[in-house]
One Martini backbone bead per residue (centre of mass of N, CA, C, O) as a GRO file, in nm:
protein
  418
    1UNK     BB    1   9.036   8.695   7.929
    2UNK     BB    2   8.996   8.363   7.985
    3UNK     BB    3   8.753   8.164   8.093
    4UNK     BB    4   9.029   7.972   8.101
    5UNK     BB    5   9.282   7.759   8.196
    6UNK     BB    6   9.545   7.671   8.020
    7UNK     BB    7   9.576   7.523   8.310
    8UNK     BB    8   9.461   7.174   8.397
    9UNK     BB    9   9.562   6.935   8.654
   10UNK     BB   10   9.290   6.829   8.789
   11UNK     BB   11   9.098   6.569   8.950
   12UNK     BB   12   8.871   6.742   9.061
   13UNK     BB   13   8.520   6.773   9.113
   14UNK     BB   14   8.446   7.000   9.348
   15UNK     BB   15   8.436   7.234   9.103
   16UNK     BB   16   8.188   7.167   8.975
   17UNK     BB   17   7.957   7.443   8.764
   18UNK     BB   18   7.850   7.281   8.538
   19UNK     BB   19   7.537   7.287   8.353
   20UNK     BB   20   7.540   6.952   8.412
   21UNK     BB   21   7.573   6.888   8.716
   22UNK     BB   22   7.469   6.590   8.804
   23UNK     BB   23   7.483   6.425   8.569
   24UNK     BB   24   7.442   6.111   8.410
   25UNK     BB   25   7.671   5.908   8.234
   26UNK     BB   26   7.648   5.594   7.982
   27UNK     BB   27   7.939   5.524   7.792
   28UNK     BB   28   7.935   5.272   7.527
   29UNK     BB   29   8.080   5.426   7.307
   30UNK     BB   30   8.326   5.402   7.011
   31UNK     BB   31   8.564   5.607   6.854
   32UNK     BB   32   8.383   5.912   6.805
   33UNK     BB   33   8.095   6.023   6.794
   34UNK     BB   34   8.007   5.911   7.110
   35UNK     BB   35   8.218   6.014   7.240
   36UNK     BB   36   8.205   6.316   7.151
   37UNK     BB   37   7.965   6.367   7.283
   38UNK     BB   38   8.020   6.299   7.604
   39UNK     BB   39   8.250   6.492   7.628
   40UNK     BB   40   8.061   6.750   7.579
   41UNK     BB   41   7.889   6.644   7.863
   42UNK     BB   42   8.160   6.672   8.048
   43UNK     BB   43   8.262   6.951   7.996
   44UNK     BB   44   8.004   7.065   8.111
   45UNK     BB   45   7.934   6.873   8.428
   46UNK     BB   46   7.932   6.548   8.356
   47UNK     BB   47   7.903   6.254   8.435
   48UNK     BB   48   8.130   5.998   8.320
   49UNK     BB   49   8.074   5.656   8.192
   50UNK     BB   50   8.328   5.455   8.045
   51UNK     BB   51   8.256   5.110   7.831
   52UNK     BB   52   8.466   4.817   7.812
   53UNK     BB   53   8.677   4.618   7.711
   54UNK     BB   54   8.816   4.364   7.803
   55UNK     BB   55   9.116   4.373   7.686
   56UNK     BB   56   9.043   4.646   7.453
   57UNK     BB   57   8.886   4.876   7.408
   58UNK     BB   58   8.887   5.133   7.243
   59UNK     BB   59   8.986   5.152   6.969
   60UNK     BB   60   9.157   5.440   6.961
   61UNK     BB   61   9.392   5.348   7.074
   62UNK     BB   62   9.510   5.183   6.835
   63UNK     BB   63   9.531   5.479   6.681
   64UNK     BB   64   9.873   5.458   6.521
   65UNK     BB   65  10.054   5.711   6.522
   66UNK     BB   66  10.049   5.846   6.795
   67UNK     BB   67  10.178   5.806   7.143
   68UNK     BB   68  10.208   5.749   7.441
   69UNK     BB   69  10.473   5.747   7.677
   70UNK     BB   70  10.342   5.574   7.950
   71UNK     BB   71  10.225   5.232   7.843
   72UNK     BB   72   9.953   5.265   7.776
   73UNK     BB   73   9.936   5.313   7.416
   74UNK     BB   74   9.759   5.589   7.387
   75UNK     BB   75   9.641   5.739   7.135
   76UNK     BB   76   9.607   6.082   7.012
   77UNK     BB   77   9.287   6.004   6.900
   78UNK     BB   78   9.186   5.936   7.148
   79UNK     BB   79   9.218   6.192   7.329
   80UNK     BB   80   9.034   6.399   7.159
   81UNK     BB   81   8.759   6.236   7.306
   82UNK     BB   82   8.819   6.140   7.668
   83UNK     BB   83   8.748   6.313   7.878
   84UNK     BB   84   8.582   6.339   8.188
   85UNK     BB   85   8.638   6.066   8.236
   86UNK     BB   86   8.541   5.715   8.316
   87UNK     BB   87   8.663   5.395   8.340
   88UNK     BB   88   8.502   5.065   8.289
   89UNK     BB   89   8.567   4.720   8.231
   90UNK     BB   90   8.290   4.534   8.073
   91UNK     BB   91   8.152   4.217   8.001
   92UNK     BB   92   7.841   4.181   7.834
   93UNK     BB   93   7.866   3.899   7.731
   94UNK     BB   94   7.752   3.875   8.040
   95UNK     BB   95   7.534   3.871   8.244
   96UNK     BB   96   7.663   3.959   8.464
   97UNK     BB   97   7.754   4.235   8.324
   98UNK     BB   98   7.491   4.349   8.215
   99UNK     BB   99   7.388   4.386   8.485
  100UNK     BB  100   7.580   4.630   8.579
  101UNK     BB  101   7.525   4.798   8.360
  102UNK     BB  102   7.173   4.804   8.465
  103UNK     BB  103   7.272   4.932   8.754
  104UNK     BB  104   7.387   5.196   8.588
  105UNK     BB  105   7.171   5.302   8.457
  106UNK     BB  106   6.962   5.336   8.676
  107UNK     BB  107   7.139   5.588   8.780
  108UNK     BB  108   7.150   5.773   8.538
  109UNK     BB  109   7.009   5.944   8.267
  110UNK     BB  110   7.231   5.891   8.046
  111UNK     BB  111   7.245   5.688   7.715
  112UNK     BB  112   7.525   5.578   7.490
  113UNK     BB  113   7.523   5.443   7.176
  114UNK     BB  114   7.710   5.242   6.901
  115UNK     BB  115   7.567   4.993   6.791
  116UNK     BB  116   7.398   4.797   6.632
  117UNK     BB  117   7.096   4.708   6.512
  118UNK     BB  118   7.023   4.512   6.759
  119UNK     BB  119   7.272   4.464   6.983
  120UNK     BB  120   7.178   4.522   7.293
  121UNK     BB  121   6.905   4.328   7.330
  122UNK     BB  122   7.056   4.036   7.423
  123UNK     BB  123   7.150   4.214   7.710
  124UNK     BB  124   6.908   4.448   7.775
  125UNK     BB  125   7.060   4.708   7.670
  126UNK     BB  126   6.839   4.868   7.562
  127UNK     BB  127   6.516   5.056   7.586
  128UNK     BB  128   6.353   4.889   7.690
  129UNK     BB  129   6.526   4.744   7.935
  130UNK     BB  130   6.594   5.025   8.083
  131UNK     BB  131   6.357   5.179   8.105
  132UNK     BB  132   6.232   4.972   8.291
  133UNK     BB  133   6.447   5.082   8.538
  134UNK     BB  134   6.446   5.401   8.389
  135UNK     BB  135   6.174   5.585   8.260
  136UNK     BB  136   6.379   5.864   8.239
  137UNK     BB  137   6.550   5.787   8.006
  138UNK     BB  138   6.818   5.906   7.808
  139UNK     BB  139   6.831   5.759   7.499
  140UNK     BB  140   7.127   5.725   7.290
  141UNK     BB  141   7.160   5.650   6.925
  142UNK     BB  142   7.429   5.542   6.731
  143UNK     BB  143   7.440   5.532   6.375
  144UNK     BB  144   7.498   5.501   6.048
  145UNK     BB  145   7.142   5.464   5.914
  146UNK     BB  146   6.981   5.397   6.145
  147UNK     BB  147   6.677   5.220   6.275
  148UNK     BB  148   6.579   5.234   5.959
  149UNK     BB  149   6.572   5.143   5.679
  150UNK     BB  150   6.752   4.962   5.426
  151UNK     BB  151   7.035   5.009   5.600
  152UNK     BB  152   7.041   4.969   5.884
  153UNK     BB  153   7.190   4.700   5.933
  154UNK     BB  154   7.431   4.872   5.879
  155UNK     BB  155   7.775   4.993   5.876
  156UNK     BB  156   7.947   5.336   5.976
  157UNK     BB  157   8.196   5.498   5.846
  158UNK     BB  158   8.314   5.823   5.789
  159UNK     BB  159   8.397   5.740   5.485
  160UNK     BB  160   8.182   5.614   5.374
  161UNK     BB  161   7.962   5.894   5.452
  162UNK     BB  162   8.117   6.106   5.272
  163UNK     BB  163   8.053   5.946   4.997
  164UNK     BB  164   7.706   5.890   5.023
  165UNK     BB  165   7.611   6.167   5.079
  166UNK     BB  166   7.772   6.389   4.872
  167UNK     BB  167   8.060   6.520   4.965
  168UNK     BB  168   8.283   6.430   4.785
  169UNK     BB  169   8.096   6.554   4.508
  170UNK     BB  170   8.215   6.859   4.647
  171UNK     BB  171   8.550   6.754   4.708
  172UNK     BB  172   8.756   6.930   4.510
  173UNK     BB  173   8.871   6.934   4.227
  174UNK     BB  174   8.775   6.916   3.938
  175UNK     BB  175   8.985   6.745   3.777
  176UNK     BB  176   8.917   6.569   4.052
  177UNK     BB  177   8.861   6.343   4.282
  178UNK     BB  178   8.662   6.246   4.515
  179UNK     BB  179   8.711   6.390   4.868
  180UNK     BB  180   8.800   6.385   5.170
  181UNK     BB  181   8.809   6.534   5.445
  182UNK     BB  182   9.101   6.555   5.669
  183UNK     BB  183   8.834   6.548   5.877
  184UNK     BB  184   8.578   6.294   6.092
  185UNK     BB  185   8.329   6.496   6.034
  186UNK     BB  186   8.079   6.333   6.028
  187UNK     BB  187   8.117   6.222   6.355
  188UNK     BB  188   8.122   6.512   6.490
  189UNK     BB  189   7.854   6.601   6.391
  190UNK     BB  190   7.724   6.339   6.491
  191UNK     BB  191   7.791   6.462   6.782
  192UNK     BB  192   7.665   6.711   6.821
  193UNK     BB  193   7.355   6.648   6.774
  194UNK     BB  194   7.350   6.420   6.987
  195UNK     BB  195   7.367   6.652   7.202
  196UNK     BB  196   7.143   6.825   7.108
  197UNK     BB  197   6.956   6.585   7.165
  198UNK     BB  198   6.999   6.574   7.462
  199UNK     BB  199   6.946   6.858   7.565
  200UNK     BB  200   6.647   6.862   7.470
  201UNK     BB  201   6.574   6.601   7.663
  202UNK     BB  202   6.602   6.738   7.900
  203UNK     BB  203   6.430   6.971   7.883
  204UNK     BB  204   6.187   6.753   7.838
  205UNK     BB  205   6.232   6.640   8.142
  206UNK     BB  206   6.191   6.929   8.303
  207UNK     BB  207   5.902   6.955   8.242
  208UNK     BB  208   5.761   6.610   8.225
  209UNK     BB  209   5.965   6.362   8.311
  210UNK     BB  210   6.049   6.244   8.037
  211UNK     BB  211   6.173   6.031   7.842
  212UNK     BB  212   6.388   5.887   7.572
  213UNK     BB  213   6.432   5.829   7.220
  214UNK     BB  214   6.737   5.825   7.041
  215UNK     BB  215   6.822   5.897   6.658
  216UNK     BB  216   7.130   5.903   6.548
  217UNK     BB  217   7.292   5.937   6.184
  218UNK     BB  218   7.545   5.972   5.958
  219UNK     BB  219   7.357   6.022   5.723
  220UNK     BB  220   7.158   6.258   5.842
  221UNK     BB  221   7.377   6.425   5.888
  222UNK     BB  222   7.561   6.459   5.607
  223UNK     BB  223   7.284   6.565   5.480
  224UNK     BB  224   7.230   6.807   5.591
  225UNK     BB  225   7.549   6.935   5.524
  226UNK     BB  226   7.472   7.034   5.305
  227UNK     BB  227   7.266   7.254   5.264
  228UNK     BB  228   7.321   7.425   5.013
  229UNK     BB  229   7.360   7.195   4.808
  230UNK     BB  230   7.111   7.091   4.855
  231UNK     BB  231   6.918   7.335   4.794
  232UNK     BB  232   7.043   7.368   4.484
  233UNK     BB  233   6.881   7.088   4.390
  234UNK     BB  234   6.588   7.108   4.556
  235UNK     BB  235   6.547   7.473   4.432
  236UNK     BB  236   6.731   7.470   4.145
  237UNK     BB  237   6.826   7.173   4.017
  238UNK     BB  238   7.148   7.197   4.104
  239UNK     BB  239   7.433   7.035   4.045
  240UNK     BB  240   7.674   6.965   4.247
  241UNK     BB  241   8.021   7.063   4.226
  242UNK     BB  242   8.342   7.075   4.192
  243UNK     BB  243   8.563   7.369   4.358
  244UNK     BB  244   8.742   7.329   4.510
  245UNK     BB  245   8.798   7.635   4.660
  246UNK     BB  246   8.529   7.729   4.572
  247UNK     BB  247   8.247   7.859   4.573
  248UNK     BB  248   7.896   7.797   4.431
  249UNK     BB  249   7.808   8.178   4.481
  250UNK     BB  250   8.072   8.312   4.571
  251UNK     BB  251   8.248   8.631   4.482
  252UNK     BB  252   8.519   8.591   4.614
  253UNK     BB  253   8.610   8.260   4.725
  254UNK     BB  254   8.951   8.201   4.812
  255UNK     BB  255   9.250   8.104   4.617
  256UNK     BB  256   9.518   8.293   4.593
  257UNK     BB  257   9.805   8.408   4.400
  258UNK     BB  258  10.116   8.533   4.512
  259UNK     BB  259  10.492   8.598   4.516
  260UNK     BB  260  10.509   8.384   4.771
  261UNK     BB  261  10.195   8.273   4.759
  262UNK     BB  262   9.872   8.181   4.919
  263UNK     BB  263   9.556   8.331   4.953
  264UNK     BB  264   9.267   8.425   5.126
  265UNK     BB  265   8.948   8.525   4.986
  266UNK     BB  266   8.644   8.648   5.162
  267UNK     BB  267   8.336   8.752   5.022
  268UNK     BB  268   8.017   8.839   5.037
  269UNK     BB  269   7.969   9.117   4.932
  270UNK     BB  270   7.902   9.419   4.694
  271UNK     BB  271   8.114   9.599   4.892
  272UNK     BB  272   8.349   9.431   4.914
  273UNK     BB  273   8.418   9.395   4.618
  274UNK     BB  274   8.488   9.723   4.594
  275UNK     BB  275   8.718   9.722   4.790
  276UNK     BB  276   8.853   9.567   4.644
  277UNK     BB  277   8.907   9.667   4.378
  278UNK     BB  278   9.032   9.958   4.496
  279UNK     BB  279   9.283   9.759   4.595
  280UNK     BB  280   9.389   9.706   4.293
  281UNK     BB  281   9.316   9.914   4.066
  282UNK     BB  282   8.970   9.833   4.005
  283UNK     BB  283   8.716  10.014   4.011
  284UNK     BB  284   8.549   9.929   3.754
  285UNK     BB  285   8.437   9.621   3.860
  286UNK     BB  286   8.196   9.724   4.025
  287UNK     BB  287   8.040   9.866   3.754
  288UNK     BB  288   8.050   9.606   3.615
  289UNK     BB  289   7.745   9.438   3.502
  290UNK     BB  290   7.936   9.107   3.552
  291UNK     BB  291   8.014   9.218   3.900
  292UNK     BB  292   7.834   9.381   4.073
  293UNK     BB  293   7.664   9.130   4.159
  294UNK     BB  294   7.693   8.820   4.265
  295UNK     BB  295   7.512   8.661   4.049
  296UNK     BB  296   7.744   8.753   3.817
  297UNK     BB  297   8.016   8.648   3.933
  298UNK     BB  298   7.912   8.372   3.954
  299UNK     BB  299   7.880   8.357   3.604
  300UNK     BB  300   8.151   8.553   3.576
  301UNK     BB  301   8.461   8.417   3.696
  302UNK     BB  302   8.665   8.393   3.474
  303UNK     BB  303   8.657   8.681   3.400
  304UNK     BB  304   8.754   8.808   3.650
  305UNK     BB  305   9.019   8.645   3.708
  306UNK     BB  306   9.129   8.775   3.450
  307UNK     BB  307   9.196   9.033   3.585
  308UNK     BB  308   9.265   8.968   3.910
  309UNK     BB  309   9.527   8.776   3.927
  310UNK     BB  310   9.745   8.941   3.817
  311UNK     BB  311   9.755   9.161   4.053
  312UNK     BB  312   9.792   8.958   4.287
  313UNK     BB  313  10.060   8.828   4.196
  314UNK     BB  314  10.236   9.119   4.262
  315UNK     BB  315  10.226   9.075   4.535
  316UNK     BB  316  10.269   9.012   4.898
  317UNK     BB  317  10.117   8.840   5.095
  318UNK     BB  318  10.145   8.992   5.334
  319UNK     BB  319  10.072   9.286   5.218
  320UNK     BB  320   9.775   9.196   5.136
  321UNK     BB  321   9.653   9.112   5.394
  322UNK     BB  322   9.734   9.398   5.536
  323UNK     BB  323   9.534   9.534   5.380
  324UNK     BB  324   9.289   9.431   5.367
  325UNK     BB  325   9.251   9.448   5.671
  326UNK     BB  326   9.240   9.765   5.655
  327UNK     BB  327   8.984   9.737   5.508
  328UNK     BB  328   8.770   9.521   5.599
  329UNK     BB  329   8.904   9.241   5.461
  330UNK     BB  330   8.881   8.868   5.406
  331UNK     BB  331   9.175   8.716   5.525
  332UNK     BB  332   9.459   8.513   5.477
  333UNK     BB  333   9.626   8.185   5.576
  334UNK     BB  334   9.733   7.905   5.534
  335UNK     BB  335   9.784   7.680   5.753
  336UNK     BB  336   9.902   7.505   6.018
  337UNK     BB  337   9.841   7.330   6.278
  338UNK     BB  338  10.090   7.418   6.450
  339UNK     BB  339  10.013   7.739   6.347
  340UNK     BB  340   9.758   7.745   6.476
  341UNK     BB  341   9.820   7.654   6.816
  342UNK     BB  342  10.043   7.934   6.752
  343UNK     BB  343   9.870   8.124   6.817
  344UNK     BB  344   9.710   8.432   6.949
  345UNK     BB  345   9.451   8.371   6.931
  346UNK     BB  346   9.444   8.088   7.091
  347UNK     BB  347   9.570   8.176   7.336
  348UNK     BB  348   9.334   8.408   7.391
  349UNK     BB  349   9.106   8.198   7.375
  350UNK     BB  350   9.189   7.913   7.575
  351UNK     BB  351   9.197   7.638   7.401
  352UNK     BB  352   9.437   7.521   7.532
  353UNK     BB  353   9.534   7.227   7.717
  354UNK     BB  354   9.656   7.128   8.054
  355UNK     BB  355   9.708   6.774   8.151
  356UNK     BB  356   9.708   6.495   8.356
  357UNK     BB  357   9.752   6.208   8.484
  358UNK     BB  358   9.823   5.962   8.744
  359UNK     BB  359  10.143   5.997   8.674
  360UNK     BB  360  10.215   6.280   8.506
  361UNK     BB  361  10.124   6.265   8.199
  362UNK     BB  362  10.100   6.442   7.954
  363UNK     BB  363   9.804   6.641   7.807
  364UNK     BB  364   9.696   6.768   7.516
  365UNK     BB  365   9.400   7.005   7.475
  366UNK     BB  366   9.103   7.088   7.271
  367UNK     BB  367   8.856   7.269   7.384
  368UNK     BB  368   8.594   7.429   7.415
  369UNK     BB  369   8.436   7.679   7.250
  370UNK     BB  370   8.242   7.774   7.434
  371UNK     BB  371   8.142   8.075   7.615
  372UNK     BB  372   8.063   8.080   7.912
  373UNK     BB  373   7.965   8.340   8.165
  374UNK     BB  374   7.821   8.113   8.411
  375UNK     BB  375   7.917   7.800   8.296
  376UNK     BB  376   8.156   7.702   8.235
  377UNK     BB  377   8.384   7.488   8.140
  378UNK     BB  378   8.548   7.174   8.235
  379UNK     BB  379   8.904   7.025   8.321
  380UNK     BB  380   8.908   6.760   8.526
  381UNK     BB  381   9.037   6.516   8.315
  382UNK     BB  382   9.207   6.293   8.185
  383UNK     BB  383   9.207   6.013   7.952
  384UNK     BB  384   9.169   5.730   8.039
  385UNK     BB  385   9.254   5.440   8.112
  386UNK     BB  386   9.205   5.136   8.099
  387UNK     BB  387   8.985   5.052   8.380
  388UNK     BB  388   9.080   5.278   8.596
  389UNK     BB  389   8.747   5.300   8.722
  390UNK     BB  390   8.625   5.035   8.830
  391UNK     BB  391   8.651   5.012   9.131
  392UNK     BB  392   8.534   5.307   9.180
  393UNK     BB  393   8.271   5.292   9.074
  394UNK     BB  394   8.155   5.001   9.168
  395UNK     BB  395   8.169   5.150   9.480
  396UNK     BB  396   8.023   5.420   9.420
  397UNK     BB  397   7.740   5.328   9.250
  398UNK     BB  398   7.669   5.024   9.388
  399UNK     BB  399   7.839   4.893   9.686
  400UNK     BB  400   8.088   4.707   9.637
  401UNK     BB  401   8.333   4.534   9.726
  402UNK     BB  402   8.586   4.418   9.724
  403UNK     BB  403   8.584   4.158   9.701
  404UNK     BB  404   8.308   4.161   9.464
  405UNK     BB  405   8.547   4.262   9.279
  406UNK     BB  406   8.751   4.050   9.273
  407UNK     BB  407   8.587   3.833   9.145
  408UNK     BB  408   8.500   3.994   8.867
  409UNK     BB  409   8.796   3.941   8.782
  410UNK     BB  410   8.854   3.684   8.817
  411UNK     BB  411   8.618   3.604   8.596
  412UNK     BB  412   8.634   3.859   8.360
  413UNK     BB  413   8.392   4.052   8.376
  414UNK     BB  414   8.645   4.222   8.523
  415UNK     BB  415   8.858   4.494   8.440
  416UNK     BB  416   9.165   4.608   8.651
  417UNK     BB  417   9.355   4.881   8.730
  418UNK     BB  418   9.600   4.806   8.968
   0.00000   0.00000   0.00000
């Protein structure tokens, strides 16, 4: 059975049991990256509070189509990163409104933005100013290029550093251009450090009960996750190249073409070569010394595949992935979004989620993949409207009036979907 249920449309937060439970998050931040951190940080069972501009709000809700057709024309991009908050929309480029956010903070545990660097210090909302009035606060920026070094000042979005990076120049068939991921990896994965890097001074406030400051860059993000490539020109030397479907030291491990389409084909050590070879009718290729051990196979990778592409090529896709699958070898087939979200092992994991907001308009997102066994994740308000709980938060965590909050609304400070 899946650790949570495939359907809920709950709005209550009065069952959150999870590991975060009790923590308040302050979502200065707008896009993906810092969305996406705190939606993990929602997920686990913290309060998160997204602050946006009034009648504008986060950028991606006007990333589409498509769109939700609910009124407020809130884009899919939106949605899979905004679950588990709530929204209010306050002008900080007013004092009045600064005043507000600083006063959200006081409360906080945790503040996350990534505005540029010293973007939010004119408004007081920067870590010195913050810090001043919640010693223990645990604020984390993200940055295209950090706080420091030559690049600093500059804007960064997912597309630009998956090029500087030199994620692109590894990204791609031989010879065709440097292409950037499908998905805008840089954003995700460095939304998920920023959270790492969060739950780790969270550790380190309940030990010492200091707060801290937390520096978390798109290029420091994706250049990390260089990993092997990195390693193999700062360690051996060797200039990571493009080499589209193909690993860069493991073979076979790509896509093979058979007689109705093409099958996916991962081994990673010369047990599994060997056991391809006696299924393809090649047994003596595990014992030629050309292919015998990884570091050969990947040195003479043209010859092994002139002798095993035509024998893949005579099978049906489906019969191969079948046997292989019976031998205890890593295949597959490349699949589409759609025939992935509608897989039965996706069923089986309860990764697929249904939500509603507060019209009733159906929302469904892809859940935390983690399964925690006594604190699991937990879906418990669908992405809201934009300002959709000014007033609701505005009055119990500050303790403002309906007058003062309609003041506030009158004077365009505030902006309220009432």
């Amino acid at each position: 059975m899946p650790l949570c249920s495939m359907t809920d449309t709950s709005d209550s937060t009065d069952n959150n049991t999870g590991p975060l439970a009790g923590i308040k998050v302050l979502d200065l931040s707008r896009v993906l990256a810092g969305p996406w951190c705190a939606q993990i940080l929602g997920d686990l069972g913290a309060e998160v509070i997204k602050v946006e501009q009034p009648g504008q709000g986060d950028d991606t809700r006007r990333w589409g189509p498509p769109f939700l057709p609910d009124g407020s024309r809130d884009s899919a991009y939106y949605l899979c990163a905004n679950r588990n908050k709530r929204s209010v929309a306050i002008d900080i480029a007013r004092p009045e409104g600064a005043a507000l956010v600083k006063q959200l903070a006081a409360g906080a545990d945790i503040v996350l933005e990534n505005f540029r660097v010293g973007g939010l210090a004119k408004y007081g909302l920067d870590y010195a100013g913050l810090s001043a009035v919640k010693p223990d606060l645990i604020y984390c920026s993200i940055t295209g290029f950090g706080q420091d070094g030559p690049e600093s000042g500059k804007g960064g979005y997912d597309f630009l550093i998956q090029g500087m990076s030199g994620l692109m120049s590894v990204t791609g068939q031989p010879d065709g251009p440097p292409t950037k991921v499908g998905i805008p990896v840089t954003d995700l994965s460095t939304g998920l450090y920023a959270s790492i890097s969060i739950l780790a001074a969270l550790n380190h406030r309940n030990r010492t009960g200091e707060g801290q400051y937390i520096d978390v860059a798109l290029l420091d993000t994706q250049v990390a996750l260089l990993a092997n490539q990195a390693s193999n020109w700062l360690n051996g030397a060797v200039q990571p190249q493009r080499l589209g479907n193909q690993h860069a030291t493991i073979v076979p491990y790509q896509d093979f073409a058979c007689a109705d389409g093409s099958i996916l084909i991962a081994l990673g050590n010369d047990r599994q070569f060997a056991g391809l070879a006696r299924l393809l009718g090649l047994p003596e290729l595990a014992d030629d010394p050309r292919f015998a051990v990884s570091a050969n196979r990947s040195a003479n990778r043209d010859a092994l595949f002139a002798l095993i592409n035509p024998v893949i090529a005579r099978w049906k896709s489906d019969e191969l992935i079948a046997a292989l699958e019976a031998a205890k070898l890593p295949a597959g087939k490349v699949n589409t979004v759609p025939e992935i979200l509608a897989h039965p092992q996706i069923a089986a994991r309860g990764l697929v989620h249904d939500l509603a907001r507060d019209d009733g308009t159906p929302v469904r997102v892809v859940g935390f993949p983690g399964k925690l066994s006594r604190s699991p994740a937990s879906y418990r308000t669908a992405p809201p409207r934009s300002a959709q709980d000014s007033a609701a938060v505005l009055s119990d965590e500050l303790g403002l009036s309906a007058e003062d909050i309609a003041a506030l609304v009158s004077a365009g400070i505030v902006a309220d979907r009432l």
